[in-house]
PDB file as gemmi writes it, atoms N, CA and C in Angstrom:
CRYST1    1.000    1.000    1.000  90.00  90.00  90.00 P 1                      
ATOM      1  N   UNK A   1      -7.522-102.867   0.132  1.00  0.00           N  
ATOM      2  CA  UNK A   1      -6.397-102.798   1.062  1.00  0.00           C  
ATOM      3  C   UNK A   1      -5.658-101.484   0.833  1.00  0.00           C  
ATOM      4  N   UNK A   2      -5.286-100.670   1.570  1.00  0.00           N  
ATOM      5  CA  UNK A   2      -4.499 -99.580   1.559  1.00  0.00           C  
ATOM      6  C   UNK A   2      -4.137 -99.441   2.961  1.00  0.00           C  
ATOM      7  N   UNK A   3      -2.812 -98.622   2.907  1.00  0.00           N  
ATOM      8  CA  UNK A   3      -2.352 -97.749   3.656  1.00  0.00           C  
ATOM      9  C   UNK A   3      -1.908 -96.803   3.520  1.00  0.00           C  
ATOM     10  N   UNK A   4      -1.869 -95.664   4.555  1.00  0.00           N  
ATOM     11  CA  UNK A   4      -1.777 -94.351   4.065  1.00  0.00           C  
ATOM     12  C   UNK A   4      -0.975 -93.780   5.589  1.00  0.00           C  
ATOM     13  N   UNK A   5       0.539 -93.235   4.768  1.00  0.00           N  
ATOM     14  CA  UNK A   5       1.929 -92.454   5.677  1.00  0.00           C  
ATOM     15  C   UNK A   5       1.137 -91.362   5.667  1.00  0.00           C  
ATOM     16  N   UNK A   6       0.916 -90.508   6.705  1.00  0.00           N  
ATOM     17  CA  UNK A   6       1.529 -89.395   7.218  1.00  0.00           C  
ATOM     18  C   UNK A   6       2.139 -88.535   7.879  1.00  0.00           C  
ATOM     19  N   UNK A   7       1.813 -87.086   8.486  1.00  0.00           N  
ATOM     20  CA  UNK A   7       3.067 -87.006   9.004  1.00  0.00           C  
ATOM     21  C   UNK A   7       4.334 -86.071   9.109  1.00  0.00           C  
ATOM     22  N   UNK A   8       4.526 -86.243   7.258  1.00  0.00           N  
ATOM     23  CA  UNK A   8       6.361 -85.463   6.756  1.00  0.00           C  
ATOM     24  C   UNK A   8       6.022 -84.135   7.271  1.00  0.00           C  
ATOM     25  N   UNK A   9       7.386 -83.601   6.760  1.00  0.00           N  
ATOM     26  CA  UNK A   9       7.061 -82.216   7.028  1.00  0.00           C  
ATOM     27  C   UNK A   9       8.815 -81.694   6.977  1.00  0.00           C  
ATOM     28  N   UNK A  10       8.634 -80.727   7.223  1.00  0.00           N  
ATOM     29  CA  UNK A  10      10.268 -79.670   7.418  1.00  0.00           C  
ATOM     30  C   UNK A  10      10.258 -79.525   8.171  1.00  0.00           C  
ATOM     31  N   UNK A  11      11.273 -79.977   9.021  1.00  0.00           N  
ATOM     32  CA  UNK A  11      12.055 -79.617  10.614  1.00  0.00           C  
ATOM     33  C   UNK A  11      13.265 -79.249  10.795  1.00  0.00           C  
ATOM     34  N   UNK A  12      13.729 -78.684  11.310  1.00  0.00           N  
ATOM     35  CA  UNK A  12      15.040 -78.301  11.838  1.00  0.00           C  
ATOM     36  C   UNK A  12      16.277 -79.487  12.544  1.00  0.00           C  
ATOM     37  N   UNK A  13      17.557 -79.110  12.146  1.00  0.00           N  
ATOM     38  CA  UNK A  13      17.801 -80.568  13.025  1.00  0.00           C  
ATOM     39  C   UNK A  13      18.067 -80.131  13.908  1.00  0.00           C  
ATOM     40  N   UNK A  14      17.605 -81.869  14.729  1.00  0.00           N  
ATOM     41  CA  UNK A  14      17.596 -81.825  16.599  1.00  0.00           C  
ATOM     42  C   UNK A  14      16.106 -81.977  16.498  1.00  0.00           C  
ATOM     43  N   UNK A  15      15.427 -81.575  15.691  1.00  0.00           N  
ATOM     44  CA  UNK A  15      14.106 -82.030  16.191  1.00  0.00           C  
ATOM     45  C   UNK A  15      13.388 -83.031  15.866  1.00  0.00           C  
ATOM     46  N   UNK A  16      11.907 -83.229  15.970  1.00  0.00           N  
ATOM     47  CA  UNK A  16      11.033 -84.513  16.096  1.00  0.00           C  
ATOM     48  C   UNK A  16       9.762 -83.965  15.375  1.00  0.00           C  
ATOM     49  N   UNK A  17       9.254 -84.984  14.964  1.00  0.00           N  
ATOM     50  CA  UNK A  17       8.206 -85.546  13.820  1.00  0.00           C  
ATOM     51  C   UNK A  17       7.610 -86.965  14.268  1.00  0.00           C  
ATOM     52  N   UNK A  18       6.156 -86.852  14.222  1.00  0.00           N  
ATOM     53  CA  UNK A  18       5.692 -88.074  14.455  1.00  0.00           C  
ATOM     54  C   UNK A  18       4.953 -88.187  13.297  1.00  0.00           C  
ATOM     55  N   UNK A  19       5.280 -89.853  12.414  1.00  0.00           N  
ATOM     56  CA  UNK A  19       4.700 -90.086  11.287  1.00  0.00           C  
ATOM     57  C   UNK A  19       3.598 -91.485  11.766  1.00  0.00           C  
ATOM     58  N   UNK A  20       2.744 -91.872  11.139  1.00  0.00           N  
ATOM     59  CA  UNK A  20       1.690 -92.374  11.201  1.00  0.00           C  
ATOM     60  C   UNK A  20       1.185 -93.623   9.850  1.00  0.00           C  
ATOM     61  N   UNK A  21       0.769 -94.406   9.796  1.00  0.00           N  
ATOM     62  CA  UNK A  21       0.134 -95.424   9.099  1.00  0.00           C  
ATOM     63  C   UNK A  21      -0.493 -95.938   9.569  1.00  0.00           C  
ATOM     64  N   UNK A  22      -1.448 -95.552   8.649  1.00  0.00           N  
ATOM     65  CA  UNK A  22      -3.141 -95.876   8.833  1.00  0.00           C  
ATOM     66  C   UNK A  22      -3.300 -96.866   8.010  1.00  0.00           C  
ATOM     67  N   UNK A  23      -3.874 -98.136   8.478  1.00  0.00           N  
ATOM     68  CA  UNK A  23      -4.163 -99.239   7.765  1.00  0.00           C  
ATOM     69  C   UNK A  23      -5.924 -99.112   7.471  1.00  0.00           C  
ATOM     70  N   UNK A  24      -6.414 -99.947   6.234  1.00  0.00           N  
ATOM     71  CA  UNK A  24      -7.795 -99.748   6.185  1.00  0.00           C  
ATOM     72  C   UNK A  24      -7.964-101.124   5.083  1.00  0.00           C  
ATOM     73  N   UNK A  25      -9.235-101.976   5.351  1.00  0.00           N  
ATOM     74  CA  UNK A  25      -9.433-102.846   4.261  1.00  0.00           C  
ATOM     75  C   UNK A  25      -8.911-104.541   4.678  1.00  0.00           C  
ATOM     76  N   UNK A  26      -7.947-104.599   6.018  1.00  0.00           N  
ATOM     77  CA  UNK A  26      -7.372-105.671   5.687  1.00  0.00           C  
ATOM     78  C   UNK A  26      -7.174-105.496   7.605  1.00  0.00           C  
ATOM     79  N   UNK A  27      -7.083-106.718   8.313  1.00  0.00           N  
ATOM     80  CA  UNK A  27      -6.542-106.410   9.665  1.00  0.00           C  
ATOM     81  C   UNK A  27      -5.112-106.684   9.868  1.00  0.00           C  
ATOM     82  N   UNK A  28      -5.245-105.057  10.054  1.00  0.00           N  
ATOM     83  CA  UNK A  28      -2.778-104.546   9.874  1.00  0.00           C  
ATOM     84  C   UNK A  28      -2.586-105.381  11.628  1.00  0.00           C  
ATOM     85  N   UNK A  29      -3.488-105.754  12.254  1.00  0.00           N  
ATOM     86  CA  UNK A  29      -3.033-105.913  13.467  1.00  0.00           C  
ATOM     87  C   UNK A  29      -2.711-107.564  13.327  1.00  0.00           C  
ATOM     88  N   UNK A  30      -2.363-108.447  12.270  1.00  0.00           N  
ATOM     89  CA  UNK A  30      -2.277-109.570  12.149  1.00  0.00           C  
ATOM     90  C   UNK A  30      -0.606-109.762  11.419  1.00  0.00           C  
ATOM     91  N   UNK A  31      -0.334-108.319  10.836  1.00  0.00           N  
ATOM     92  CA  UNK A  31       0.850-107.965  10.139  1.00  0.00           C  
ATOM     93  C   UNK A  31       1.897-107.430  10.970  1.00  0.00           C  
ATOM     94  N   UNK A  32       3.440-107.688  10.616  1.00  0.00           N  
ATOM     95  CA  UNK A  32       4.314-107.086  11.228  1.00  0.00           C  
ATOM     96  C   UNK A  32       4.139-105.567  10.087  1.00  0.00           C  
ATOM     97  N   UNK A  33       4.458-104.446  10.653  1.00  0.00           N  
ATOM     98  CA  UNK A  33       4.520-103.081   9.965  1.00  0.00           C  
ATOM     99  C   UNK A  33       6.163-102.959  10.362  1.00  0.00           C  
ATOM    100  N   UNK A  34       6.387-102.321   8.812  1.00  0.00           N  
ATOM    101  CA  UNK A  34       7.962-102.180   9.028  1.00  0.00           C  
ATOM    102  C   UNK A  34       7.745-100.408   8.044  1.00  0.00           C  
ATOM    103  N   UNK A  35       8.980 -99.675   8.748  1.00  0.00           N  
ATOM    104  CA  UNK A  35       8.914 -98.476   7.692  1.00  0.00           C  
ATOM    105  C   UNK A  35      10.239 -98.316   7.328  1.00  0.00           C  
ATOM    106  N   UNK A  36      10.183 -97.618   5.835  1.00  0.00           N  
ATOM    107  CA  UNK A  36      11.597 -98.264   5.330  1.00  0.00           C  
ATOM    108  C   UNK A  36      11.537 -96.296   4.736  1.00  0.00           C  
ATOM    109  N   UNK A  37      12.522 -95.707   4.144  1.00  0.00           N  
ATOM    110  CA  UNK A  37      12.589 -94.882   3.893  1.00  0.00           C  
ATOM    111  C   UNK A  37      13.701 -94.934   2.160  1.00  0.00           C  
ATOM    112  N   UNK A  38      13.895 -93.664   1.414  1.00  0.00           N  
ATOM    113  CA  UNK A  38      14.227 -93.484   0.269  1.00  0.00           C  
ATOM    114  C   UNK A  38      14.341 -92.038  -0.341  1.00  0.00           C  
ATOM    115  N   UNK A  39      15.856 -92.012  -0.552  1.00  0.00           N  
ATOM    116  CA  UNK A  39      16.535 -90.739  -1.082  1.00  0.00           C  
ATOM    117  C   UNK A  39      16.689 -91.075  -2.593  1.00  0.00           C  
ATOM    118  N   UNK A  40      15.884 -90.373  -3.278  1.00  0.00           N  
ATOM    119  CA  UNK A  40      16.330 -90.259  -5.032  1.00  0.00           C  
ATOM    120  C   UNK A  40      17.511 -90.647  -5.381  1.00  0.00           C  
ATOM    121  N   UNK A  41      17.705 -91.751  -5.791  1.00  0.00           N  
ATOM    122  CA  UNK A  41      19.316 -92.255  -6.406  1.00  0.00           C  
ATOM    123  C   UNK A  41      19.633 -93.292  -5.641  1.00  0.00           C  
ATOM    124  N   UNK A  42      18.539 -93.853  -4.707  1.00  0.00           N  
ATOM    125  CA  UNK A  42      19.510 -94.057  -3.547  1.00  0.00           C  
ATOM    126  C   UNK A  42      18.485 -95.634  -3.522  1.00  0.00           C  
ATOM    127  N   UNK A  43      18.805 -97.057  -3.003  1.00  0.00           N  
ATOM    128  CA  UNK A  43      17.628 -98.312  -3.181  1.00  0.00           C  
ATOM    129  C   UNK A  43      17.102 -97.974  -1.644  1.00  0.00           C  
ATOM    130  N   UNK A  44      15.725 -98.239  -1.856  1.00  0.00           N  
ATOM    131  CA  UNK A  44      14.756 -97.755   0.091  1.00  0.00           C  
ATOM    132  C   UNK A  44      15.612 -99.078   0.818  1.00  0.00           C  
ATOM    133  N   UNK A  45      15.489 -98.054   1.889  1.00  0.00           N  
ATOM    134  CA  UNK A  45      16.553 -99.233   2.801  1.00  0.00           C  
ATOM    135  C   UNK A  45      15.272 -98.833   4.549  1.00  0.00           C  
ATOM    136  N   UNK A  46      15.933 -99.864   5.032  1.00  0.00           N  
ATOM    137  CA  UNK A  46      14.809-100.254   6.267  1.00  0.00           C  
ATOM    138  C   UNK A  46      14.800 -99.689   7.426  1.00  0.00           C  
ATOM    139  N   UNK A  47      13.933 -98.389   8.178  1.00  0.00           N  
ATOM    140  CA  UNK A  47      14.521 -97.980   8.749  1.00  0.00           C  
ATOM    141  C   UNK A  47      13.979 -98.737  10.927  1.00  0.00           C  
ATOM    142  N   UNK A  48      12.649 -99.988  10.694  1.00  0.00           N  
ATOM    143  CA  UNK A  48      12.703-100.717  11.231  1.00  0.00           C  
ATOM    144  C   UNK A  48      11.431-101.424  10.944  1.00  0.00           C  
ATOM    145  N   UNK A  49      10.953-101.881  12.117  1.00  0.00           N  
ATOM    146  CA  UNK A  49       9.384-102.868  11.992  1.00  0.00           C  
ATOM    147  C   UNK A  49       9.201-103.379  13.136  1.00  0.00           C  
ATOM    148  N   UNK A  50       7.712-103.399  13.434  1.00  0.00           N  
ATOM    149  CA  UNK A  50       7.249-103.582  14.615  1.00  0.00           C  
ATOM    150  C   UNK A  50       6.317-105.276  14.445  1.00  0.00           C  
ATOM    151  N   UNK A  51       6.118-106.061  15.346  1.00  0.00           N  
ATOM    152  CA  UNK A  51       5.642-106.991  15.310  1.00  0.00           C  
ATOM    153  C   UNK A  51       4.321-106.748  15.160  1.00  0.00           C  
ATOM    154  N   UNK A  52       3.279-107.960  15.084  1.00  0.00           N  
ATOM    155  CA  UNK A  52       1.738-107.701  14.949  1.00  0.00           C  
ATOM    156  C   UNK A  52       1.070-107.432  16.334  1.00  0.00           C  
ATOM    157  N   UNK A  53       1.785-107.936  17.768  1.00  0.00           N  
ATOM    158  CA  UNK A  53       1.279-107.725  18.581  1.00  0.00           C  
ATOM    159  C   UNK A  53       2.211-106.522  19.661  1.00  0.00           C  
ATOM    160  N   UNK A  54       3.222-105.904  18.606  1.00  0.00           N  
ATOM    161  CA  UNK A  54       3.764-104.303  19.239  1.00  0.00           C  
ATOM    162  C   UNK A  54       4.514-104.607  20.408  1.00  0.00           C  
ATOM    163  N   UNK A  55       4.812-106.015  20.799  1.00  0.00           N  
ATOM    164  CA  UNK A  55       5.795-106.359  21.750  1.00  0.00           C  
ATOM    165  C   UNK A  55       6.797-106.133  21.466  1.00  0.00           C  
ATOM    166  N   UNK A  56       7.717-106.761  20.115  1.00  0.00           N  
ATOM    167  CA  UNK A  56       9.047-106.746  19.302  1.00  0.00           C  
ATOM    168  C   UNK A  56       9.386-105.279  18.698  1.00  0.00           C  
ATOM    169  N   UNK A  57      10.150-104.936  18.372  1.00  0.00           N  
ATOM    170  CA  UNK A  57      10.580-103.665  17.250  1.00  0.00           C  
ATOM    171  C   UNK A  57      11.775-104.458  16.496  1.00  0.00           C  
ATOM    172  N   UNK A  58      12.337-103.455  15.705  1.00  0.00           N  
ATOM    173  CA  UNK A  58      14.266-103.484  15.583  1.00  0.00           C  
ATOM    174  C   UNK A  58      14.240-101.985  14.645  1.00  0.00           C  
ATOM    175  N   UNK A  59      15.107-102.056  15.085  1.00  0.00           N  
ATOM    176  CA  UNK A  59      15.515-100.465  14.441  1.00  0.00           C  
ATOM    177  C   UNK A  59      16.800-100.932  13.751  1.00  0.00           C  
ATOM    178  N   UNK A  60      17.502-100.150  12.239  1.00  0.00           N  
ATOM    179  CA  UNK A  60      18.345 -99.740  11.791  1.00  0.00           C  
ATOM    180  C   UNK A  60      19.420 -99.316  12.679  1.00  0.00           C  
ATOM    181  N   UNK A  61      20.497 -99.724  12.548  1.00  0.00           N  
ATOM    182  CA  UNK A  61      22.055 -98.830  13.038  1.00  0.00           C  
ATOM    183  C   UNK A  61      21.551 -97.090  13.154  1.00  0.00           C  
ATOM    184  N   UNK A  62      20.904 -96.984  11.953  1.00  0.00           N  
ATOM    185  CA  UNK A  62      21.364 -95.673  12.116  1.00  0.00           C  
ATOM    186  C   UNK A  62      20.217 -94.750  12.743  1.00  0.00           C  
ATOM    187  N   UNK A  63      19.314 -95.360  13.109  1.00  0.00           N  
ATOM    188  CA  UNK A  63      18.280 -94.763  13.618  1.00  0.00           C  
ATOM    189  C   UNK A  63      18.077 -94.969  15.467  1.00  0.00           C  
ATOM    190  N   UNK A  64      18.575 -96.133  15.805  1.00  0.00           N  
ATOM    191  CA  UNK A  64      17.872 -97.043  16.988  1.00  0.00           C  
ATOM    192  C   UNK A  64      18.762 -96.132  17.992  1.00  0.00           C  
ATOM    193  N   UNK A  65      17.899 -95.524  18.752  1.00  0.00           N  
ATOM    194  CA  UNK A  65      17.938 -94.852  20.010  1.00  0.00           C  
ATOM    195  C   UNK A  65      17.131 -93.403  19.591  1.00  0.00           C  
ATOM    196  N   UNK A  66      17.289 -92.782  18.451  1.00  0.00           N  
ATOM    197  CA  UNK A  66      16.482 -91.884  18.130  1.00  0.00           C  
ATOM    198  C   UNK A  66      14.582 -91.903  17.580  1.00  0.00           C  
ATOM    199  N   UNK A  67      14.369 -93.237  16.973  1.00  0.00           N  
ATOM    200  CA  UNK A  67      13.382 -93.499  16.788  1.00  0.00           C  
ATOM    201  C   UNK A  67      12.590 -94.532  17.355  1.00  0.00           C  
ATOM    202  N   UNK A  68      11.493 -94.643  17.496  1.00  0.00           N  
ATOM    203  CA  UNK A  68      10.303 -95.268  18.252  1.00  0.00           C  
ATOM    204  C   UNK A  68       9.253 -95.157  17.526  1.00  0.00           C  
ATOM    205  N   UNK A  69       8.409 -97.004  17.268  1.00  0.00           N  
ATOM    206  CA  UNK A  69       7.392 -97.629  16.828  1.00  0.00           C  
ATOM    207  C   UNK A  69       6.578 -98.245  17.485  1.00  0.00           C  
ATOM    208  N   UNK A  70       5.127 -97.492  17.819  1.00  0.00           N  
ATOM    209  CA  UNK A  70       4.016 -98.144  18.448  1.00  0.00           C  
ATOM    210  C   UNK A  70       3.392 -98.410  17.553  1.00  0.00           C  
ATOM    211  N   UNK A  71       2.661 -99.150  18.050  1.00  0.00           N  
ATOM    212  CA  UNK A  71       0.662 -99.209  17.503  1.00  0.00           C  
ATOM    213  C   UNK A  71      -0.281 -99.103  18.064  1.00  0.00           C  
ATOM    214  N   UNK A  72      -1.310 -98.769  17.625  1.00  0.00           N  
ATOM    215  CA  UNK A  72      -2.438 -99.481  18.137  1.00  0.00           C  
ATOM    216  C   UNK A  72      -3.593 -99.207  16.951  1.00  0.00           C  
ATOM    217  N   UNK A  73      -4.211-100.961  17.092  1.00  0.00           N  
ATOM    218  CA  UNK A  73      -5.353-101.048  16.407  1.00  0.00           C  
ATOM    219  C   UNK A  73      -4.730-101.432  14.819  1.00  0.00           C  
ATOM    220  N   UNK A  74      -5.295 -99.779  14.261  1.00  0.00           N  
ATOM    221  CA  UNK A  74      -4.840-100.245  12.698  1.00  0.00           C  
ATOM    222  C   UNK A  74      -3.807 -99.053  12.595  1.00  0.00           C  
ATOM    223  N   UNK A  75      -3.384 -98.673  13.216  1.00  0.00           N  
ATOM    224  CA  UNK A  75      -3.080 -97.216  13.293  1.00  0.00           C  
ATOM    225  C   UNK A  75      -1.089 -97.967  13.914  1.00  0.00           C  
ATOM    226  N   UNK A  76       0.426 -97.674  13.260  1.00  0.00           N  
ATOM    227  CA  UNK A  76       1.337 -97.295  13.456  1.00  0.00           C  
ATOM    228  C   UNK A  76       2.371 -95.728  13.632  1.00  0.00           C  
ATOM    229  N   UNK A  77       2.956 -95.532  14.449  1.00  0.00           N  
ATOM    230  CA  UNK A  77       3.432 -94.330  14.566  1.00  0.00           C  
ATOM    231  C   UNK A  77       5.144 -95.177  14.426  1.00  0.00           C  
ATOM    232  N   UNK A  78       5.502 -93.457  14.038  1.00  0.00           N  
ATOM    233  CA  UNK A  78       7.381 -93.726  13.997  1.00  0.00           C  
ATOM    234  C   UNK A  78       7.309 -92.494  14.616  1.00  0.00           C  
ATOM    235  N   UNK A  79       7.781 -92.332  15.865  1.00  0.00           N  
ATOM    236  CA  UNK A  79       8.316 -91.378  16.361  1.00  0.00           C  
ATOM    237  C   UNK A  79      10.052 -91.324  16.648  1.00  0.00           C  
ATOM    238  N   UNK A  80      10.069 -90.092  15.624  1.00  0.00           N  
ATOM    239  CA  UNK A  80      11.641 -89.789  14.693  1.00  0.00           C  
ATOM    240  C   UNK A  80      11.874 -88.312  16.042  1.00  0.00           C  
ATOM    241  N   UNK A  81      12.747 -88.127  16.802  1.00  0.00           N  
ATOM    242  CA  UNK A  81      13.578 -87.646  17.571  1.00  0.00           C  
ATOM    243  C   UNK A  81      14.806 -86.926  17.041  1.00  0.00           C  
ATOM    244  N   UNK A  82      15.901 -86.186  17.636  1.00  0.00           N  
ATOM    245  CA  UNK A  82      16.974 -86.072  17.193  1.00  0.00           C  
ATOM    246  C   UNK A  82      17.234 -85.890  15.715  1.00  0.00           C  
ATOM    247  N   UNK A  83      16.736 -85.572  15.284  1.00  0.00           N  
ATOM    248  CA  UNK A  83      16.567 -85.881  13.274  1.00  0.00           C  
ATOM    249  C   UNK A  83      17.863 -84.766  13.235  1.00  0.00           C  
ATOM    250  N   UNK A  84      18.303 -85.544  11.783  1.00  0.00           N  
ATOM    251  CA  UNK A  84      19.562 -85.317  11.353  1.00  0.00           C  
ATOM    252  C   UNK A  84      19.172 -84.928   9.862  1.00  0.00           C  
ATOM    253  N   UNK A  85      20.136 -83.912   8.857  1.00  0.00           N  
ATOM    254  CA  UNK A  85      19.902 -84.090   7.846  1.00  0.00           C  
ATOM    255  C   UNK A  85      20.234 -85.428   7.006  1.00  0.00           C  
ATOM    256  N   UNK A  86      20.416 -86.048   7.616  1.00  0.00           N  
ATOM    257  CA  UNK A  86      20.783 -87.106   6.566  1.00  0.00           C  
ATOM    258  C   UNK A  86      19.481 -88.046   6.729  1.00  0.00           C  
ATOM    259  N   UNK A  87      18.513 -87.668   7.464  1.00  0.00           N  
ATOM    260  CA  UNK A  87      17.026 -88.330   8.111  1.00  0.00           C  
ATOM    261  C   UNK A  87      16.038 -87.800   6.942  1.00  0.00           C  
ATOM    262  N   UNK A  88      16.410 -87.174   6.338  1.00  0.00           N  
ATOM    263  CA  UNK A  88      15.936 -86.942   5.094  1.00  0.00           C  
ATOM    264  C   UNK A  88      15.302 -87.312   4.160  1.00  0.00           C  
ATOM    265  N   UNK A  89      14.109 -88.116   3.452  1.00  0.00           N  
ATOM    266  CA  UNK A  89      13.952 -88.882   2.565  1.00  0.00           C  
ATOM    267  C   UNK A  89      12.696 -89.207   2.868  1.00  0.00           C  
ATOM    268  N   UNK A  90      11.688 -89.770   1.592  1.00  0.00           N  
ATOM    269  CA  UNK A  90      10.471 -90.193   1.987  1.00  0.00           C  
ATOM    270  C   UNK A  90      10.488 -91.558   2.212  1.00  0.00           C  
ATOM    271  N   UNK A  91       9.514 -91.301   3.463  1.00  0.00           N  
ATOM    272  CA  UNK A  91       9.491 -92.388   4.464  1.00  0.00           C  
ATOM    273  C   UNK A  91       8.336 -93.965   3.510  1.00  0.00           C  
ATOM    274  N   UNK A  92       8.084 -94.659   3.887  1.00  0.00           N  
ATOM    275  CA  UNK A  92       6.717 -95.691   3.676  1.00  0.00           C  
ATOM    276  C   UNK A  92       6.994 -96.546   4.953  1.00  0.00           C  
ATOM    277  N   UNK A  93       5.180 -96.843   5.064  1.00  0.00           N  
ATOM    278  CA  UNK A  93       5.457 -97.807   5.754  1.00  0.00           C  
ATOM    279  C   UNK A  93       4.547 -99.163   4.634  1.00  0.00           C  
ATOM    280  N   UNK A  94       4.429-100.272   5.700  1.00  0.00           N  
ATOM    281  CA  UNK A  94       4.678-101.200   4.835  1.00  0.00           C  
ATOM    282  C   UNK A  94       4.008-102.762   5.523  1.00  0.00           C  
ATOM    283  N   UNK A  95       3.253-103.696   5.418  1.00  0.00           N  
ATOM    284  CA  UNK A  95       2.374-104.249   6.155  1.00  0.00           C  
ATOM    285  C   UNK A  95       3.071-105.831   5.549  1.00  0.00           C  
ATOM    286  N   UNK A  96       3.550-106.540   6.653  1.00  0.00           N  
ATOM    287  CA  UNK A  96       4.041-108.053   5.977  1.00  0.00           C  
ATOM    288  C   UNK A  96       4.015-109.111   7.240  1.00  0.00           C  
ATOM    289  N   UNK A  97       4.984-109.490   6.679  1.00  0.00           N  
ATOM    290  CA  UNK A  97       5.946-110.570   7.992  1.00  0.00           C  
ATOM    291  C   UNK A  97       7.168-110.298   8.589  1.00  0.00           C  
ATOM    292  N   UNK A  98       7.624-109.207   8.546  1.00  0.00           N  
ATOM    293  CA  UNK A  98       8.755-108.418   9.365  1.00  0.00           C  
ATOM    294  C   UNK A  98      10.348-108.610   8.262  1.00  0.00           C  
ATOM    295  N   UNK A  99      10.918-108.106   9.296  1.00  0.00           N  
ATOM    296  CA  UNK A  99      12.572-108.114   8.691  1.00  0.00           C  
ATOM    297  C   UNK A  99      13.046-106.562   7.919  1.00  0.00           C  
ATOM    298  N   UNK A 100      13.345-106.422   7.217  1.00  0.00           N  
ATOM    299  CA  UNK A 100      14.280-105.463   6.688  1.00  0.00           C  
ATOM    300  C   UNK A 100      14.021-106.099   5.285  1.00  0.00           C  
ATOM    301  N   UNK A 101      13.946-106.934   3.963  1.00  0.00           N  
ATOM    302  CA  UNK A 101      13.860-106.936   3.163  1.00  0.00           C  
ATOM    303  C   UNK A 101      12.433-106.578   2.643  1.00  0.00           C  
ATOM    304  N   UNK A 102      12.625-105.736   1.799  1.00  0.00           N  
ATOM    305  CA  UNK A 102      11.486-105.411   0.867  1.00  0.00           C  
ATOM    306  C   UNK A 102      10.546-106.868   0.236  1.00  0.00           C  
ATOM    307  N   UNK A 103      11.029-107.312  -0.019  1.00  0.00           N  
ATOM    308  CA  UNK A 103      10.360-108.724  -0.429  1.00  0.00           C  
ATOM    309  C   UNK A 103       9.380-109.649   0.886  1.00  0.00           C  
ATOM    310  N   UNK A 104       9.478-109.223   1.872  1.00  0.00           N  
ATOM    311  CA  UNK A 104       8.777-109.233   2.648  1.00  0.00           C  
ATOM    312  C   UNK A 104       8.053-109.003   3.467  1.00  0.00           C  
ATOM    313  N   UNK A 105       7.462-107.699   2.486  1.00  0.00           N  
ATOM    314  CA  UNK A 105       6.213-106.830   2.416  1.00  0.00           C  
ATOM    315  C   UNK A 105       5.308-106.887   1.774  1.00  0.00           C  
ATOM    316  N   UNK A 106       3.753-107.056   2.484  1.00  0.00           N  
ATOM    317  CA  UNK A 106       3.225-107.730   1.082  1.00  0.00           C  
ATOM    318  C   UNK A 106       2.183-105.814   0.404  1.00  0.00           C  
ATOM    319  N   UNK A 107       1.995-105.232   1.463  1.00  0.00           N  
ATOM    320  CA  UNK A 107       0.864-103.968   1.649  1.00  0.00           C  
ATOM    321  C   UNK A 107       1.764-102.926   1.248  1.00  0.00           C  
ATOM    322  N   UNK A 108       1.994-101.973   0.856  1.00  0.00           N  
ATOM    323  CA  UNK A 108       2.495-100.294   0.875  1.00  0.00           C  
ATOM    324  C   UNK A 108       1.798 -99.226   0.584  1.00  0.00           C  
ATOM    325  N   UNK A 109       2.353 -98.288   1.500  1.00  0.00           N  
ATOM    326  CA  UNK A 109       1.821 -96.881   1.746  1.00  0.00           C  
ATOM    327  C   UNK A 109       2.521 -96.436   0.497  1.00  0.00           C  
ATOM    328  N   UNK A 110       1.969 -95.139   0.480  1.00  0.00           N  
ATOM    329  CA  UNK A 110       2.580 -94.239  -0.907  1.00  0.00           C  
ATOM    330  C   UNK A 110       3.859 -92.666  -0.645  1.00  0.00           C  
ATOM    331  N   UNK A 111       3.751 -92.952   0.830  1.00  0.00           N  
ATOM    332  CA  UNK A 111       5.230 -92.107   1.446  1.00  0.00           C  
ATOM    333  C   UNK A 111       4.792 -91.223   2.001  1.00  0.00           C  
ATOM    334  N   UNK A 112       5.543 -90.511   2.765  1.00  0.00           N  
ATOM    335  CA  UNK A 112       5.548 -89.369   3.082  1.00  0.00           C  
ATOM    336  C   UNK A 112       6.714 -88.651   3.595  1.00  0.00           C  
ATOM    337  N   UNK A 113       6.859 -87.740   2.559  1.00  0.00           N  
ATOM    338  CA  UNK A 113       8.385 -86.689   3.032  1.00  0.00           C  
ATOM    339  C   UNK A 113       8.787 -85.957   3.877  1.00  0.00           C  
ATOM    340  N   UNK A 114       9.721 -86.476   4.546  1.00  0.00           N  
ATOM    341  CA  UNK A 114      10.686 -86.054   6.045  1.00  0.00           C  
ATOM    342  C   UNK A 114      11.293 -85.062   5.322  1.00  0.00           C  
ATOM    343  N   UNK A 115      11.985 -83.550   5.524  1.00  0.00           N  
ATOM    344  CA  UNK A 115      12.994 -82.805   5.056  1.00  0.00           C  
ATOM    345  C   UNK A 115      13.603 -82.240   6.089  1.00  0.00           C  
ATOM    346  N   UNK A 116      15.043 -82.838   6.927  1.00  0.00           N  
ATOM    347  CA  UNK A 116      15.495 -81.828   7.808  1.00  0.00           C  
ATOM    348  C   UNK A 116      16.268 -81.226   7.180  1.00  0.00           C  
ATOM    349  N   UNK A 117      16.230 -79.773   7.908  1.00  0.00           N  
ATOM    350  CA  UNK A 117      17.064 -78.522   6.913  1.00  0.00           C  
ATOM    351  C   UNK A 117      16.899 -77.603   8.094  1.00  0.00           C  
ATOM    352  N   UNK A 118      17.826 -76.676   8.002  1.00  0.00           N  
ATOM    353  CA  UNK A 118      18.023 -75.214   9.005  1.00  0.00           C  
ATOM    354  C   UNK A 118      17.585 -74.154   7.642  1.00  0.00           C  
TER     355      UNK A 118                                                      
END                                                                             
């Protein structure tokens, strides 16, 4: 079972990044995928999650209108918009039964780093 973020990168703010999770080993299309993100010092907090059949989302306060979660197959995207420095932080995504708590994730990716900066 693995999954694998990619994606990060250095952008400017105001701009957009499309990150990716690739599922392999296990069918992610039976799983809600949620991607949660994490600043050094800081506990990963949730930045949303998509259902198994890509009908549902929810986004975070602080994200929802700037970001967008498809799928297809085994394959999730976060398409991050508007990025802010405070959008900052490496991302994971994450293969479960949905929600916002970490504890109800059972799969994880190994990250991949967002850096907005001018």
């Amino acid at each position: 079972v693995q999954l694998q973020a990619s994606g990060g990168g250095q952008v400017q703010p105001g701009g957009s990044l499309r990150l990716s999770c690739v599922g392999s080993g296990f069918r992610m299309d039976y799983y809600y995928v949620g991607w949660f993100r994490q600043v050094p010092g800081k506990e990963r907090e949730a930045v949303g999650c998509i259902s198994d059949s890509g009908v549902s989302t929810f986004y975070s306060d602080s994200v929802r209108g700037r970001f967008t979660m498809s799928r297809d197959k085994n394959t999730v995207y976060l398409q991050m918009n508007s990025l802010k420095p405070d959008d900052t932080a490496v991302y994971y995504c994450a293969a479960g039964s949905g929600g916002t708590q970490l504890r109800l994730y059972d799969f994880w990716g190994q990250g991949t780093l967002v850096t907005v900066s001018s």
